[in-house]
N, C-alpha and C positions, 0 to 999 in steps of 0.2 A: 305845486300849483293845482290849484280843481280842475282843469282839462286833463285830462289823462292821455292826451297825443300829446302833451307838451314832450317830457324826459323822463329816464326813469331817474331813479334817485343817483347814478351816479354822473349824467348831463345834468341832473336839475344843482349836483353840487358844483360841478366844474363848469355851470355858467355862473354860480353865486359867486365862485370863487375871480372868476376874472370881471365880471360886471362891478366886483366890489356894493350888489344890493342882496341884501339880506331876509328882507321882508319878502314873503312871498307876493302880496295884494300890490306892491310897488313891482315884484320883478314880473308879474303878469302885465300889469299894463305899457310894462315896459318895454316886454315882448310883442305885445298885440300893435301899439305905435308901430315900432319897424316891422312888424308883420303887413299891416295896412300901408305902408306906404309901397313893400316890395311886392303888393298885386296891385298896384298901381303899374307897377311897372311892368309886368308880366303875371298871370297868373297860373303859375306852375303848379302841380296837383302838389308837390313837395313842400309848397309856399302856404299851400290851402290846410295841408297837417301837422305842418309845424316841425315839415321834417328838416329843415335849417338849420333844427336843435339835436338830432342824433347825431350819433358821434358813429361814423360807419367805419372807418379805417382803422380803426384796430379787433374790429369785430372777428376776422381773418386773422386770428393768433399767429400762426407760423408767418406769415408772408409779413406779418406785420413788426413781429421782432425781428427778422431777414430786412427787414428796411430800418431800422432803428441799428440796426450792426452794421449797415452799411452806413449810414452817417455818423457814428463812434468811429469806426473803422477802418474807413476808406478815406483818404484826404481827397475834397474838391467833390465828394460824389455830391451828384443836383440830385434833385427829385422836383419833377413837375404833378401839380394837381388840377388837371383837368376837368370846365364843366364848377369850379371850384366854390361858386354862389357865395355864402356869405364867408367861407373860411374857415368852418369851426374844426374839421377835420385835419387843416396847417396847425392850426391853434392847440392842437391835442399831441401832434407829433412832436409838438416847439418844445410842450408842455413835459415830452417824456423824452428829450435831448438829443433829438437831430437839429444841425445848425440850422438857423432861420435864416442867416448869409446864402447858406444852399438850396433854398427851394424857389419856387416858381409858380405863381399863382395864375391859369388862366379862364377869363370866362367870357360868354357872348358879350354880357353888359356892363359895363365897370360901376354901374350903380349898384349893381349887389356886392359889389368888394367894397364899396363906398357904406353902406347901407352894414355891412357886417362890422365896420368900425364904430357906426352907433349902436352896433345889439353890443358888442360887446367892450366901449369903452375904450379902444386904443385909438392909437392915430399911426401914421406911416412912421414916425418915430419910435415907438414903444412896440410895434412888430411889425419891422421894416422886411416882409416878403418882396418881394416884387412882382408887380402884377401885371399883366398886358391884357385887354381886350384883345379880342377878334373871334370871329369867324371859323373852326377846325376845318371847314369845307372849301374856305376860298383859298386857291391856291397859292396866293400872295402874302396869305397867312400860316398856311402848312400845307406844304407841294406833297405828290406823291410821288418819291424817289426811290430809286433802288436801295436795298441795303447797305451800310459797310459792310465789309471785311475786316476793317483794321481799326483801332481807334485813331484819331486824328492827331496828329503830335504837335499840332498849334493850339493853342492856349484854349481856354474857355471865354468866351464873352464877357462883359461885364453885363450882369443881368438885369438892372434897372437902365439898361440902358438899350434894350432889345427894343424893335420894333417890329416881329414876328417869331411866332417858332421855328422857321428855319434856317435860323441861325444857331441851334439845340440839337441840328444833325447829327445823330450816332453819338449825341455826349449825356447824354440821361442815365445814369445808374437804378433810378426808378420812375414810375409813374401811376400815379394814381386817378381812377377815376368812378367815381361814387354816384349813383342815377342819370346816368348820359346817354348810355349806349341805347337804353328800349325807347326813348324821343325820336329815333328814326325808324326808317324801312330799313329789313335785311341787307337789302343791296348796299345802302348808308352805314350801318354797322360796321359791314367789311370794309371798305372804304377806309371807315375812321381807325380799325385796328389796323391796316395797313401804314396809313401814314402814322399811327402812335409807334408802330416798330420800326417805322425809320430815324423817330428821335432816341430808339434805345442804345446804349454803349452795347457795341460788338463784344460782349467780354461777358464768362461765365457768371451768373449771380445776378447779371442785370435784372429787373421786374417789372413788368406792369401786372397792377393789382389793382383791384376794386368790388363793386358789386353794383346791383341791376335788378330789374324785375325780369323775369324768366317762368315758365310755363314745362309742368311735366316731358311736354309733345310741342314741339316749337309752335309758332302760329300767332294770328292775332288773337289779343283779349278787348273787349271793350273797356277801355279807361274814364276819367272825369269828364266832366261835359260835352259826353259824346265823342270823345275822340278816341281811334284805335291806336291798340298799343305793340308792337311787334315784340313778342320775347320767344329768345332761343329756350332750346332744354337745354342741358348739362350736357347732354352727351352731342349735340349740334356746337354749342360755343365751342367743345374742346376741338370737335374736326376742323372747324374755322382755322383756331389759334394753329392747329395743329398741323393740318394741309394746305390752307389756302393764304396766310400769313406769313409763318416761319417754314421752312422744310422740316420736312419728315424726321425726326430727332435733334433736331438743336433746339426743344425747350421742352421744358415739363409744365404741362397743364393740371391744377387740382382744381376741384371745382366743388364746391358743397352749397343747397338747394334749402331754405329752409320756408315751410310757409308760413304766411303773415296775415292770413285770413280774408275774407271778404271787404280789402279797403278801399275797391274801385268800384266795382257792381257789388250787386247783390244775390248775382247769382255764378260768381266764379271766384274761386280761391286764388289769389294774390300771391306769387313764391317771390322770394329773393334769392337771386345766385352769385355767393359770395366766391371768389375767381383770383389764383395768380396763374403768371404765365412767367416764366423762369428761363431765363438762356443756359444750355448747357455746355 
């Protein structure tokens, strides 16, 4: 496509491949349609670059074949994708053979889950995820509870039939979460890593992974239309995960930093910090 935020060539083939459109002049305005309608809805800096069409979850090589072994692997392991917008990141793991029975699609507006079935052609039939709206903050939707210890030896939920994440307590074998974490304040971040590690299974191997915008030296950056953007360094997220999360060696933190040039200001360089956090 002539934008060059669109994809690179190997998003721009694995949306041709699941859109079933070939042409580029058609698959551009077909993008740009659900593009406009989902700032209609919200207009997220991610909405505004077309970053709905990267494909981040596999970008994190190790963490990410450690999560594709776990769904070969492990009978019944979930993986929730949190923050999940249009899906393309579920759609890519489905694509490289974790069961789609086992994931968990959650986000603030069920219009961008809705909205990612017209970018990309399916219906709740043909990639039946399960999805739930809500809230990560309201506690009716995910409380902030103590840890397990043990895993729970009653069954798993039926997942299309959830009506919050806290019914996901301690049973997650992964979790994914792709541009979420820097849309809050510090204090908000821990918050939400807190309660994301109480839906993780007490069991070595578990993971939450993903990536973020992040900053050499933590602090705010100025973002899109004026609004501030809080991102950790590398070496802040990992004391997070590290101390104020998990205790002090029950997980391994890696953490790699890449920058992405000036795509908010124009006068500060932009890092992504790509992140797993591993129970040991």
């Amino acid at each position: 496509m002539s934008d060059p935020q669109y994809a690179n060539a190997e998003e721009l083939a694995f949306l041709k491949l699941l859109t079933g459109i070939q042409a580029e002049d058609a698959l551009e305005a077909h993008v740009r349609a659900v593009q406009k309608k989902a700032l209609e809805v919200y207009d997220y800096p991610c909405i505004q670059h077309f970053g709905f069409l990267r494909i981040k979850i596999d970008k994190f090589k190790p963490a990410y074949q450690h999560v594709l072994d776990l769904g070969r692997n492990v009978p019944g392991a979930l993986l929730l994708d949190i923050g999940c917008c249009f899906g393309n990141d579920l759609r890519k793991l489905a694509s490289d053979g974790f069961p789609v029975q086992n994931m968990i699609a959650s986000d603030l507006r069920q219009d961008f889950w809705d909205l990612g079935h017209q970018l990309f052609r399916s219906t709740p039939e043909s990639f039946p995820v399960a999805f739930l709206a809500g809230d990560a903050f309201d506690p009716a939707f995910l409380s902030l509870e103590p840890m397990l210890k043990e895993p729970s030896p009653s069954a798993a939920p039926d997942l299309h039939s959830l009506t919050s994440l806290n019914a996901l307590r301690g049973r997650l074998s992964a979790i994914h979460s792709a541009s979420l974490f820097h849309l809050f304040s510090e204090a908000a971040q821990l918050q939400l890593a807190r309660k994301l590690a109480g839906l993780l299974l007490p069991r070595p191997g578990s993971v939450i992974f993903g990536c973020h915008g992040a900053q050499p030296t933590k602090g705010y950056v100025l973002g899109t239309n004026g609004r501030n953007m809080f991102c950790h360094s590398p070496e802040s997220w990992r004391e997070m995960w590290e101390g104020e999360v998990f205790e002090t060696g029950s997980v391994k933190v890696t953490v790699h930093m890449v920058n992405a040039g000036r795509v908010l200001n124009e006068s500060t360089d932009f890092h992504m910090l790509f992140w797993s956090v591993t129970r040991l």
